[in-house]
Structure formats: C-alpha cells, structure tokens
LOKOL-837373 format. One record per residue (C-alpha): x, y, z; residue in three letters. Coordinates in steps of 0.5 Angstrom, whole numbers, plus 2048, in hexadecimal, padded with zeros to 3 digits. Layout:
BEGIN
XYZALA/...
END
This chain:
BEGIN
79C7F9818UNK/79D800816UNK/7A4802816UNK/7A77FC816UNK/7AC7FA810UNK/7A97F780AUNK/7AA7F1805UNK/7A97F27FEUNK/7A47ED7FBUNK/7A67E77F7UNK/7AC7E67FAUNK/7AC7DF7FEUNK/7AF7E1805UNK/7AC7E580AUNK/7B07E580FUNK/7AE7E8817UNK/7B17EF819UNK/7B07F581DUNK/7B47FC81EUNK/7BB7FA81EUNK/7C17FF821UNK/7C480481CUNK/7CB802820UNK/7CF7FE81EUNK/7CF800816UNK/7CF7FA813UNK/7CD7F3814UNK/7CD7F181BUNK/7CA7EB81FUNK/7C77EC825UNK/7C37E882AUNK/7BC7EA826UNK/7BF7E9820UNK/7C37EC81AUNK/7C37F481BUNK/7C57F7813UNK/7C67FF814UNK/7C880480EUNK/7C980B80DUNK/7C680F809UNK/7C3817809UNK/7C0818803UNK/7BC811801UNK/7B5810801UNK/7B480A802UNK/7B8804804UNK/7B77FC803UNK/7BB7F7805UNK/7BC7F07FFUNK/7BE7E9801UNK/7C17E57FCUNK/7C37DD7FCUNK/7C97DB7F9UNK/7C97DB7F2UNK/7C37DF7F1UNK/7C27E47EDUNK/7BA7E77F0UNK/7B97E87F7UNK/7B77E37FBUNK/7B47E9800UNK/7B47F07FFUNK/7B27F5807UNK/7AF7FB805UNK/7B280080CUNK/7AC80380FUNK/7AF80B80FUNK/7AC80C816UNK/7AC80581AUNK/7B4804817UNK/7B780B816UNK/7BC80D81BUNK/7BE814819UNK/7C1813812UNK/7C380C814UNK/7BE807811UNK/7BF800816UNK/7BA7FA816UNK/7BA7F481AUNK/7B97ED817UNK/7B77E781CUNK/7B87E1818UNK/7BE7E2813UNK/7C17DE80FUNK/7C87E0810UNK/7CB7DB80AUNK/7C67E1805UNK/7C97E6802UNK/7C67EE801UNK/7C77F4800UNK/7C37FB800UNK/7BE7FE7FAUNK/7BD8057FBUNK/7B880A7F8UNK/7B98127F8UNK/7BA8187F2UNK/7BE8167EDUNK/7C181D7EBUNK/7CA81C7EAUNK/7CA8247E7UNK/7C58277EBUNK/7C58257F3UNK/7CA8207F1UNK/7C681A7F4UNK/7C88137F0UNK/7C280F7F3UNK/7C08087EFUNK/7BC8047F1UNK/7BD7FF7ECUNK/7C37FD7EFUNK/7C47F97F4UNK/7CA7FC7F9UNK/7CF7F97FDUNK/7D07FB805UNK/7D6800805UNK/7D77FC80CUNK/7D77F5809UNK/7DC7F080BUNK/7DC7EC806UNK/7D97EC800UNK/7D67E67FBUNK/7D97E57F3UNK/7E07E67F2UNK/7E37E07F5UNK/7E67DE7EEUNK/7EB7E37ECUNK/7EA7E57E5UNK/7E37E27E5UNK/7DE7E77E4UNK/7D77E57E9UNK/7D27E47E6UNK/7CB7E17EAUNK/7C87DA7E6UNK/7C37DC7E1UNK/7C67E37DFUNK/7C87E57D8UNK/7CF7E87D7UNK/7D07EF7DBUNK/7D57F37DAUNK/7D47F57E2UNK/7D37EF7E3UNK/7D97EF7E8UNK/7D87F57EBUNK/7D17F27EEUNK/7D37EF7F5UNK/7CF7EE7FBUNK/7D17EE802UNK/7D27E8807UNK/7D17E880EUNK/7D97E7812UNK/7D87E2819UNK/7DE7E681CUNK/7E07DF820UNK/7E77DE81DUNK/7EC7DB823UNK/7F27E0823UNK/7F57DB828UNK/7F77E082CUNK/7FB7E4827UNK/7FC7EC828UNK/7FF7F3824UNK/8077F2823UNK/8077F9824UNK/80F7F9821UNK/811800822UNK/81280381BUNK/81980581BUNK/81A7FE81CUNK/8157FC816UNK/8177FB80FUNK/8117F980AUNK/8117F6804UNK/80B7F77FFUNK/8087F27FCUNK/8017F07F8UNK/7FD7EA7FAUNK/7FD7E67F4UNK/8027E97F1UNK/8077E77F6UNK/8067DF7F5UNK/8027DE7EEUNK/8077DD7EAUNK/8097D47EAUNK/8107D67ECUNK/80E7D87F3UNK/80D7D07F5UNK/8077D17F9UNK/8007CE7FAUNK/7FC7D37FAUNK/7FF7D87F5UNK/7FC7E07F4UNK/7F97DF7FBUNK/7F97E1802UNK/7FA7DA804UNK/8007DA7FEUNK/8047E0802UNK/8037DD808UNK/8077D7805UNK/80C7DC804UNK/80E7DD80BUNK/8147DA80BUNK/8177DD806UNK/8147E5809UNK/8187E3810UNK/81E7E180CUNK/81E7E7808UNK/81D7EB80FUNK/8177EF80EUNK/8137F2813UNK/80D7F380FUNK/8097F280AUNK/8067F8805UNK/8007F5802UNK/7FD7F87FCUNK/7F57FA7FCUNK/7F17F47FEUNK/7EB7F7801UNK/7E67F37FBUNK/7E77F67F4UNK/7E57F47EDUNK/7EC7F17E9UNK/7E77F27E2UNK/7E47F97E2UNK/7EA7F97DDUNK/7E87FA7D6UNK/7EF7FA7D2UNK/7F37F57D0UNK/7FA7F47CEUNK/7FA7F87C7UNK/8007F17C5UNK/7FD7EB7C8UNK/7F67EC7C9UNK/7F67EB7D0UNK/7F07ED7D3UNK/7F37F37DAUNK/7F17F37E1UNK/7F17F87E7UNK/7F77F47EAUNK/7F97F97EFUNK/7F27F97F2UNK/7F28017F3UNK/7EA8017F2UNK/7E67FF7F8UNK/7E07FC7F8UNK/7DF7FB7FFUNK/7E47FD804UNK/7E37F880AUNK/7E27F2806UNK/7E97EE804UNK/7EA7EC7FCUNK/7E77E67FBUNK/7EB7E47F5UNK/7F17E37FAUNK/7EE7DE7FEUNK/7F07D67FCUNK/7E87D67FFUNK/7E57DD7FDUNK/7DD7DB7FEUNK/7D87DC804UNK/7DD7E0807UNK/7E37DC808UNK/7E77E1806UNK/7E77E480BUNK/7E87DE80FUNK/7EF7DE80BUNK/7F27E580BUNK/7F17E4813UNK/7F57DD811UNK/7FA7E180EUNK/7FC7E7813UNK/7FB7E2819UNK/8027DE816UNK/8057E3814UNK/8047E781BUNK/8077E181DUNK/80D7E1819UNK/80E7E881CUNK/80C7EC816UNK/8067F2815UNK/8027F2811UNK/8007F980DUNK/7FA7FB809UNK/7FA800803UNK/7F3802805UNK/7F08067FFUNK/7EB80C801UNK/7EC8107FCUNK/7E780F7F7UNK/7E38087F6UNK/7E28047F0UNK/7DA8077EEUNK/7DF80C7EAUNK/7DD8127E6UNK/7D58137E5UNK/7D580E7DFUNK/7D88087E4UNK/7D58037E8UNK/7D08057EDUNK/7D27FF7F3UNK/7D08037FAUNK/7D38097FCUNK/7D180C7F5UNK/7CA80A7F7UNK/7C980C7FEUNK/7CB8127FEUNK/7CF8157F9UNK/7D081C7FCUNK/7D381A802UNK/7D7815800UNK/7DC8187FAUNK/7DD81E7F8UNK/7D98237F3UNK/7DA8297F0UNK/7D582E7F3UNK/7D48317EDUNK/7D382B7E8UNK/7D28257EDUNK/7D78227E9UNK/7DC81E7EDUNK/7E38217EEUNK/7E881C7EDUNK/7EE81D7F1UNK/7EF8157F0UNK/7F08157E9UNK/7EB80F7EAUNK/7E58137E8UNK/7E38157EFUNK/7E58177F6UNK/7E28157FDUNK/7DF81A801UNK/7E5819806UNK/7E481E80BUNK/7DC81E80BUNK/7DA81C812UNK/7D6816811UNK/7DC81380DUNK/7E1814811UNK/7DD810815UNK/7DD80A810UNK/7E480A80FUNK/7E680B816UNK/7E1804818UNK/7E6801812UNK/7EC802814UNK/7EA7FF81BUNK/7E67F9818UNK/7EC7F8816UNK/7F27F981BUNK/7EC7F6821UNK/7E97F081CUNK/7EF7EF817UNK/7F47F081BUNK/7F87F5816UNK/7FD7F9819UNK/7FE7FF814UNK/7FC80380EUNK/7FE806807UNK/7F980B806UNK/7F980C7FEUNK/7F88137FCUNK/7F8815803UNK/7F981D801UNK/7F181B7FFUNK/7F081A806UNK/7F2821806UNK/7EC824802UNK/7E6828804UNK/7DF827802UNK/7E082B7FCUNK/7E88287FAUNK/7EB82D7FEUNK/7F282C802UNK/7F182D809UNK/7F582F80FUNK/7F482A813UNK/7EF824811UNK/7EA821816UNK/7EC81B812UNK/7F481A813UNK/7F381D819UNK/7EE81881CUNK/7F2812819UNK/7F881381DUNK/7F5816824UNK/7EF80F824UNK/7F180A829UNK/7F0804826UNK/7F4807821UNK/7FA808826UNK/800804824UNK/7FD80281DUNK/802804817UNK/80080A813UNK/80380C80DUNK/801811808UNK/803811800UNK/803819802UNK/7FF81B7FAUNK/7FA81B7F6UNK/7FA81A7EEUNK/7F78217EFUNK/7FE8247F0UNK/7FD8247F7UNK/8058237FAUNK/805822802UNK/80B81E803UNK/80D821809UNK/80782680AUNK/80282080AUNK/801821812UNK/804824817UNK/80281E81DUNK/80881981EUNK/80381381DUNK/803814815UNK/80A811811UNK/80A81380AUNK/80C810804UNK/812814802UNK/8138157FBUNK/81781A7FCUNK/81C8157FFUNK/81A8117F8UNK/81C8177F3UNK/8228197F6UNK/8258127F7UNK/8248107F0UNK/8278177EEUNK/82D8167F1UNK/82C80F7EEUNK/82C8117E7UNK/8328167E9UNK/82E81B7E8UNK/8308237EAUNK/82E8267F0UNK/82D8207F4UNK/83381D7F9UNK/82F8237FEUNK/8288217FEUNK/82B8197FEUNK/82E81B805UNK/82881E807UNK/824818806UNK/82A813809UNK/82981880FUNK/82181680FUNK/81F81C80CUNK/81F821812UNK/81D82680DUNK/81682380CUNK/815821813UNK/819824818UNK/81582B818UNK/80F82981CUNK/812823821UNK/81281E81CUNK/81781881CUNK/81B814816UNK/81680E817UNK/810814814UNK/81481280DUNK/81280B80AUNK/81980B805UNK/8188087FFUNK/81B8077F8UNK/8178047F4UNK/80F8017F6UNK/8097FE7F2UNK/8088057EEUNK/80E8067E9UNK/8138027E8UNK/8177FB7EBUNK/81E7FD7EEUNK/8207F87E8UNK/81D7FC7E2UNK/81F8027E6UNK/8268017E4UNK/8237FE7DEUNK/81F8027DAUNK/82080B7D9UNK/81880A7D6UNK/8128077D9UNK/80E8017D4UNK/8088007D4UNK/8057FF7CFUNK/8017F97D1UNK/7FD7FC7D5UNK/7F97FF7D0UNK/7FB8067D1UNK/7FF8077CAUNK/8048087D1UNK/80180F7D2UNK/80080C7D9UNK/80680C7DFUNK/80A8117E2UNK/80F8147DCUNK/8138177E1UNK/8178107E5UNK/81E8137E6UNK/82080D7E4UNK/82780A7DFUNK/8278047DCUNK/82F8047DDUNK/8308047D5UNK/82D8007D1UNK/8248007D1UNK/8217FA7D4UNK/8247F37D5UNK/82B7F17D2UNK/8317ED7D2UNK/8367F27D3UNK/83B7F17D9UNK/83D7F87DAUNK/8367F97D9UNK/8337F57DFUNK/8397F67E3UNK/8377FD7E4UNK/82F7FB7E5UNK/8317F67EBUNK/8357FB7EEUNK/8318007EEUNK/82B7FC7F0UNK/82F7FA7F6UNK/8318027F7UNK/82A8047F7UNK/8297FE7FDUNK/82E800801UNK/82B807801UNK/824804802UNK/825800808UNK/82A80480CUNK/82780B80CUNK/82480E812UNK/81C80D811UNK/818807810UNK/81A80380AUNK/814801805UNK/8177FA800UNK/8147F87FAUNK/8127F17F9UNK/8177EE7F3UNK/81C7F47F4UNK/81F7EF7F8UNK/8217EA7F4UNK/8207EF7ECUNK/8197EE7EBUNK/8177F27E4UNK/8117F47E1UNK/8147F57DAUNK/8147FC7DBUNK/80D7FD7DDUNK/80C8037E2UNK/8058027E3UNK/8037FB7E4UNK/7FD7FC7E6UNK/7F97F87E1UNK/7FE7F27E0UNK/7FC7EC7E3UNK/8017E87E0UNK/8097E77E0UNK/80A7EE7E0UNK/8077EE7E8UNK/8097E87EAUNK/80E7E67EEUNK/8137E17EAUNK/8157DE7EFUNK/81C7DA7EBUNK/81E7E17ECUNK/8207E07F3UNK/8247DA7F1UNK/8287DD7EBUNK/8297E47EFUNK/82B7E17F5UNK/8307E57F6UNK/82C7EB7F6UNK/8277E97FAUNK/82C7E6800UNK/82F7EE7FFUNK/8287F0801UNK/8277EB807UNK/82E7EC80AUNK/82C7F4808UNK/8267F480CUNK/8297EF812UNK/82F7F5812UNK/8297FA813UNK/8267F781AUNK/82C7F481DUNK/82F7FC81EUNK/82A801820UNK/82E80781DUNK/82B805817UNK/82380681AUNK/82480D81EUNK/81E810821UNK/821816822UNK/82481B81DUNK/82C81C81DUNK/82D822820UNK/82F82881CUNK/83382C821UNK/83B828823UNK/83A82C829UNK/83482882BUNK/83982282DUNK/83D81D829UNK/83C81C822UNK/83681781FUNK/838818817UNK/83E81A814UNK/83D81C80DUNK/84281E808UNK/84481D800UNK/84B81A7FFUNK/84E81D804UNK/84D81C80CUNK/84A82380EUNK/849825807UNK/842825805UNK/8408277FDUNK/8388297FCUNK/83982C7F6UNK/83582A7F0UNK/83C8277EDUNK/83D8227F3UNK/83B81B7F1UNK/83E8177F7UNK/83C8177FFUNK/83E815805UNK/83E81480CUNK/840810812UNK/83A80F817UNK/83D80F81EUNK/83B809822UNK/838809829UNK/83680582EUNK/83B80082DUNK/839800825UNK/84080181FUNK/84080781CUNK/83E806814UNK/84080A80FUNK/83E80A808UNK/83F80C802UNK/83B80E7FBUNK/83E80F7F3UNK/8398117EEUNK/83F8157EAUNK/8418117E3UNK/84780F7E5UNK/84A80C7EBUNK/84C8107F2UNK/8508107F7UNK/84F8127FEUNK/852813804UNK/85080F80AUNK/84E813811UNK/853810817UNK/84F80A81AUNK/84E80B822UNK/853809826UNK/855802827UNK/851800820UNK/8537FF818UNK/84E800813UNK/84D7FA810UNK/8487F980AUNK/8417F680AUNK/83E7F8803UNK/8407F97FCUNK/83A7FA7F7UNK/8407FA7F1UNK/8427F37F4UNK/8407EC7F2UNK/83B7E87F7UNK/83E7E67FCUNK/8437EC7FDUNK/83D7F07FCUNK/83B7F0802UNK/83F7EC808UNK/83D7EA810UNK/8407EF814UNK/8447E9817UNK/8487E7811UNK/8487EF80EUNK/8507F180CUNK/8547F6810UNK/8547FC80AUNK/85C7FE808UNK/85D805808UNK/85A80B809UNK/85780B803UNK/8528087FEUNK/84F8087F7UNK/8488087F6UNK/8468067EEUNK/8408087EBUNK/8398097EDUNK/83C8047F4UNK/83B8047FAUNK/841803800UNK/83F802807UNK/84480080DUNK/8437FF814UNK/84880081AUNK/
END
C-alpha cells in the first residue's frame, strides 16, 4: 500500500506496522504496539534495523515512508508485533558535506536512539563488544544497539528525600572506583550493587548524599595509550564522554545484559534513599564521545550534526569548548528539549535527586560559541517544575577559559561549584600571602559571590579537593603533579595545585614531616566542614586516600582509582575526626546559615566576630598569617570560637570573654594526637586562662 513503511528485501522478519505517533521520542509500547520516533531536519531517508542478539547483520531493516511516516521533522513508525527482546537502531541517508553545509550523514553506520534507555554490549567492563562472527574492530566498542526499558520496576513506595541543601553534605564517589579494590569486602565489587553494599559505612561517616561520576553509557576503552613504565593499557575511567545520556553504564551492573542495568541503578537509589542519602548525578552535556571530525559516528553525529554540536560558521569545523573535540549545540531549541526529557526521565523514572552539570558554562554558549546574557538553557533548567526541588549544581567554567564561579546564573536554583573557595583555602594552607582576607570570605559563604543578587550560602558547594586534581593526602604530599603513567609525558593536569608537600615530595617516613601533613590535612577538614555553604567531600579524603601524586586520574583504572579500603583501618584516627567533624556540622545549625551574617552591627546582635590575635584587632594585611572569630550561638546553641595558624611558628591568641555564665572549653585541636584531636562536647576540658597557643598550620576550635 502506497505510503506505508517498507521492509527491505532479504531480511527474515516483516513485521506489520503502521503510521505510528511522532510523540513520545523514542521507543514506546502502546496498546497497538511499539511506537519509534526520531528527530531529524536534514535527512532524506529513514530505516528502522532490528538486530537479535549476537548478530551482526540485521534481522529486518524498515524503509520509513517520508509522507505516510514524517511528522514535521520528526520521523515516527508503529510496529504491531515487535519483539521487545530485539535490538535497534537508525540508519540515516542525507548529504555527507562536513565543510560545506556541515552534514555528517553516513548510511553505513547504524546509529544509536539519543533516547535509548539502555544500551546492548559493554556489559564487561574493559571488553571491548564485538557481535560472533565479526573480525577484530577498533570501534568494535563503540557500535551498540538500543534496548526497549519496561518501566515496571515496584518503588515500594519510595519518593524525593528532598534534604535542604543547607543540611547537605556530598560525598563525590565513582562507582567502580569506590568498591574495586579486594580490601572494600564486598560481594559485588566496582558496581552499583557493591556501593549499595556500603551503606553502612556512608551513614556511619554521616553524609547525606552521594556525588557520582558520569554513568550515563561511555566507552571505558577509546583510550589508546598506555603507561609508558608497565605497558598497561588506559581507560576512560572517569566517564566524562557520553555516549547515550538516558542510558545507565552497563559495565556496573553485576548483571548488565538485557537491560538489567537499568533494573540495578534503581536497586541502588531505592537502598540508599532508604538509608536517608541522595543520590546526585555528574550529567555530562557538554560534548559527546563522536568527538572531533575524525571520531566515531554513534548518533547525534549522524543524525543531524548541524543541530546537535557546534560548528564554526565559516569552516564547519567544530568549536571545542569541550577540550574533547566537540561542543553540544546546547542552546539549540531541539536540544534543549532532549536534555530537559533526560534530566526528567531520570528525576521521574530513576528517582535521582540532582545534578552536577560538568562544564555547565557551556550551557551558556549560543549557536555560534557565544557567551549569552541569559541562556534559554540555564534558564529552563531551574524554572522546570518537575525540576523543582531537584539539586542543580553547576561546575561555572569551561576548558575555553569561560570562569563563572559566582556569575553562573543569577536564579537562586543553581549552586556552583566554588573553586574560589578551593583556591583560597589552599592559599591560605600553604601559607601563602594575601590569603587570611579571602579565607574569612569564604568561612562566611562567599557573600561576595552571592550576595548581590539575593542568593544564600547553600548557592556555594564548598570544596577543597575533588576527582580532578589531587587527593587531600597528596595535597599536603606533592608540590608537583606525576602523571607520567597517563601517557602524556605529564603534559596532562593542572600545573597550577596550590599545594605543599609540607617538606619532603611524596611519600616519607620522616615524623616531623608527617606531622605536619596530618595536621594540615585536619586543618583543611575543619575549614571544609564548618564553613557556611554546602560541603562537597571526596571519597578517601576521609581516611588519606593517594594517587601517587596523579592529578588527573582519568585513565587510571587500577589502584591509583581505587579506594584502598585497609586505609580506613590504618588511618582510623583521621576517619574518626572526619566523622565526629561532619556529626559537629549537623547537631548546630550555626554551622548551615541560610542567610548571610549581616554586615552592619547596628542591625542587632552580632552573628560572627572576627579578629587576629587580639579580640577587636583584625589584620587583613598581605603579612597575616592567622584568623580568628567567635561565632555567636543563638536560639539556645554555644557560641564557637576558632582559631587558624598558617605562620611558620606557633602563635598566641588572646581569647574573647565567653557569654555570660560560660567557659570556653576546647573541642578540636588538629596539632593534637587522636584522641585529643577532636573531643565530645561532653568530656571537652574547660580552656586555663585568657589565652592559647596555636602551632603551626593548626587549627583551635572551642565552644561555650
């Protein structure tokens, strides 16, 4: 019948279909059957290809009728007896022109659904997939086929925790990273289920959500180096090169074929809500993993590559805001909308509760690289209602140089990511000059960033140290990064750490040295977790995690990575500190202010006193080296002081008068040997005199 879809010849199935719907995108199952819909403008011809598992030609191929199943631009077919269990995808057919028009369409390739729920193959972490039959590829990995989802998973009736975020603190952890390494004692190691495992551990620790690294579907091999000293073949550990941004990494699932991957994530986020702890996603949609002209074609390349990535509009060549070869076409109608349907799928469907936006200044961009005013795409993220008590966090640059820490977005929806925060604490760690005024800024939530447009502390995501750059163990370690076994002749990673390896480079047995280190490290934690802002933590901070110095891990999938769990045992003492730390956070809310301490004394009592060595005495001068400030207790809470020593030599400070009817007794000391580092308010020694010394790169804190 004239205008029906056709099935190519030779191929075994001929399955009955009819016009199908353009809405929804995707694959959907209606009571007729199972609706397929694609965008795309600039094609001229559409087929649908059915694979059955482990084949690698076709078992049917749909030739769409451009009049009888076009919408618009949207190309949609309805299949009324459909094998659910078969794999597909879409084979397109337009003008290949990448430096004229900029089309990209190759009809060779099979391409993968940009609303695939799951994807076939990958399911092995490390093993590249390849169909029976086939002779080796090198892009055998890429070529995936999409899987049909059943959302029937039972929830059992669990909703949004929706934690306030000035009662948050993240902890930012990779999924296999976390529980591969044999000392984490779980059954399921380097999966969802195996962080699952760990719930325990994270109430104990006291967080009250989970950060985790990409795990939208990404190849872990289209890494070609190779550790210049083992041989070892690297990875894209990280995960920050999507392939598919609804579909979760199948290598993490214990069970990652025929969709069950998808089943686990939800395993996953079900316990952990159940435990009382978030789960935040690192979303990746500024570049894709097809990369620069000579990568892989996967999809959105191929489907219509002028209005998914940016293209110069002299050249056609693509503008890499990314530094990974490309740059999505973020503020382009159409994908606004794709994004938009994945950030809901997985808040609706997965039951997510945020997002870290990487490279969200990309979002930012306009269709010629522009920076715009306001964005239609930062904008609509945090006026969606769906969206609407989901965490949005943004990493406020781009690897253009494009810095908005602070300038992101007006809206007070978005937090950032506030490397002003993790530059002036290292400063002042590494006792540098010019560094006591921004400290005390950042101590106070960063008002200068924030304040101006209405915005409260919890916009600031504190952090000191993250997946990018070094540990908070090689930070008081290493002056220099060490990456020589990624493969770069250490040309990769920041050479900018702000770090001090407190004497000697690296590992050593020195006691004074490592002295230091561990009061330092503790010094940093005080700072992080009793700053006003939202606290981001670093999974293995807590108990001195290393990466030998490697400041830029992504490739390392090995015990670089890994989270050596016997750490947890042999640095007991710094995980209790970190523990006691966080439970100090939530028992007093002066520590998670959703309001800036006001500015004028006249305004009414005071909220912060700040001084140097002497009550009333402040020194901001390039020369200080020390703060202090006593934080005024209210609403039946003790009033804290705290003092910090980045000098050389110890230093004395004189302390302020308690309230009235109180003593000052001390609760933290980072100089001190655990236990005395860190003392229940219960057993915390009344202070003798009006004053106390302080020793180098220490920090003091005393309550009323």
């Amino acid at each position: 019948m004239k205008g029906k879809a056709t099935v190519k010849p030779g191929l075994a199935l001929a399955p009955h279909t009819s016009c199908g719907s353009p809405l929804p995108m995707g694959v959907s199952r209606t009571p007729m059957g199972y609706n397929f819909a694609l965008f795309s403008r600039h094609t001229e011809a559409v087929s649908l290809v059915f694979f059955r598992t482990n084949a690698e030609e076709p078992v049917a191929e749909l030739v769409l009728d451009p009049e009888f199943n076009r919408t618009g631009e949207v190309w949609h077919i309805l299949v009324k007896d459909f094998d659910p269990s078969l794999r597909y995808g879409f084979r397109l057919h337009g003008p290949y022109d990448p430096q004229g028009e900029g089309h990209f369409f190759q009809p060779e390739q099979v391409l993968l659904d940009p609303y695939a729920k799951a994807l076939t193959g990958g399911s092995d972490w490390g093993v590249a997939y390849r169909r029976k039959g086939r002779r080796v590829d090198p892009l055998a990995s890429f070529q995936r086929r999409c899987l049909y989802i059943e959302d029937d998973f039972d929830w059992g009736g669990d909703r949004p925790l929706n934690i306030p975020l000035e009662e948050s603190i993240i902890y930012e952890l990779h999924v296999r990273g976390y529980t591969c390494h044999p000392s984490a004692g779980v059954e399921h190691p380097g999966t969802y289920r195996g962080l699952a495992e760990k719930i325990p551990y994270l109430k104990q620790l006291g967080v009250t959500a989970v950060q985790l690294l990409p795990v939208a579907e990404f190849n872990e091999l289209e890494n070609t180096r190779v550790n210049p000293v083992t041989g070892e073949a690297l990875k894209n550990f990280w995960g920050y090169s999507p392939l598919a941004f609804f579909a979760p990494k199948a290598a993490y699932a214990v069970n990652g074929r025929n969709g069950n991957q998808v089943r686990e994530f939800k395993e996953m986020v079900k316990a952990l809500h159940a435990a009382g702890i978030e789960v935040i996603l690192d979303v990746v949609y500024n570049h894709t993993a097809e990369g620069g002209a000579d990568g892989p074609t996967i999809s959105f390349r191929g489907i219509d590559n002028t209005i998914y990535y940016l293209l110069d509009p002299v050249t056609r060549e693509y503008l890499n805001f990314s530094g990974c070869g490309n740059t999505v076409n973020c503020n382009h109608p159409w994908v606004r909308h794709v994004i938009m349907d994945c950030l809901r799928y997985w808040v609706m469907e997965m039951h997510v509760d945020g997002f870290r936006f990487d490279l969200a200044s990309i979002m930012g961009r306009g269709m010629d690289g522009e920076v715009l005013a306001n964005p239609p795409m930062v904008e609509k993220i945090a006026e969606d209602p769906i969206l609407a008590k989901t965490k949005i966090i943004a990493e406020a640059w781009d690897a253009a140089g494009l810095y908005q820490v602070g300038a992101f977005s007006s809206h007070h929806r978005w937090a950032e990511l506030n490397g002003r925060f993790r530059d002036d604490v290292r400063r002042f760690l590494c006792g540098h000059s010019s560094s006591v005024a921004p400290l005390a800024t950042r101590i106070a939530g960063s008002s200068d960033l924030y304040a101006h447009n209405g915005r409260k502390p919890v916009n600031s995501i504190n952090f000191i140290t993250s997946h990018d750059g070094f540990t908070l163990h090689d930070l008081v370690s290493y002056n220099h990064k060490h990456n020589l076994a990624n493969g770069e002749d250490d040309r990769d990673g920041d050479n900018h750490n702000i770090s001090w390896n407190s004497g000697v480079e690296g590992e050593t047995s020195d006691p004074a040295v490592l002295a230091l280190r561990h009061r330092r490290t503790r010094t940093a934690a005080v700072i992080l977790l009793l700053s006003q802002g939202v606290p981001l933590l670093l999974a293995g901070d807590e108990f001195g995690r290393s990466q030998q110095g490697n400041n830029n891990a992504y490739c390392q999938d090995n015990e670089i990575s890994w989270l050596n769990w016997d750490l947890a045992e042999q640095n007991g003492d710094l995980l209790r500190f970190f523990r006691r730390l966080i439970a100090l956070r939530r028992q007093y809310s002066l520590f998670r202010r959703d309001s800036f301490f006001a500015p004028d004394p006249a305004a009414g009592p005071a909220e912060i006193s700040w001084q140097s060595l002497t009550p009333g005495q402040q020194d901001w001068s390039a020369e200080a080296r020390v703060l202090a400030y006593q934080l005024h207790g209210g609403r039946g809470e003790p009033d804290f002081f705290f003092m910090f020593n980045a000098a050389a030599e110890p230093r004395t400070f004189s302390l302020p008068s308690p309230p009235a009817g109180r003593r000052w007794r001390q609760l933290i000391d980072t100089a001190a040997v655990s236990p005395a580092d860190i003392i229940d308010e219960t057993k915390a020694v009344a202070v003798r005199g009006a004053r106390l010394q302080v020793v180098e790169f220490a920090a003091a804190v005393l309550i009323a």
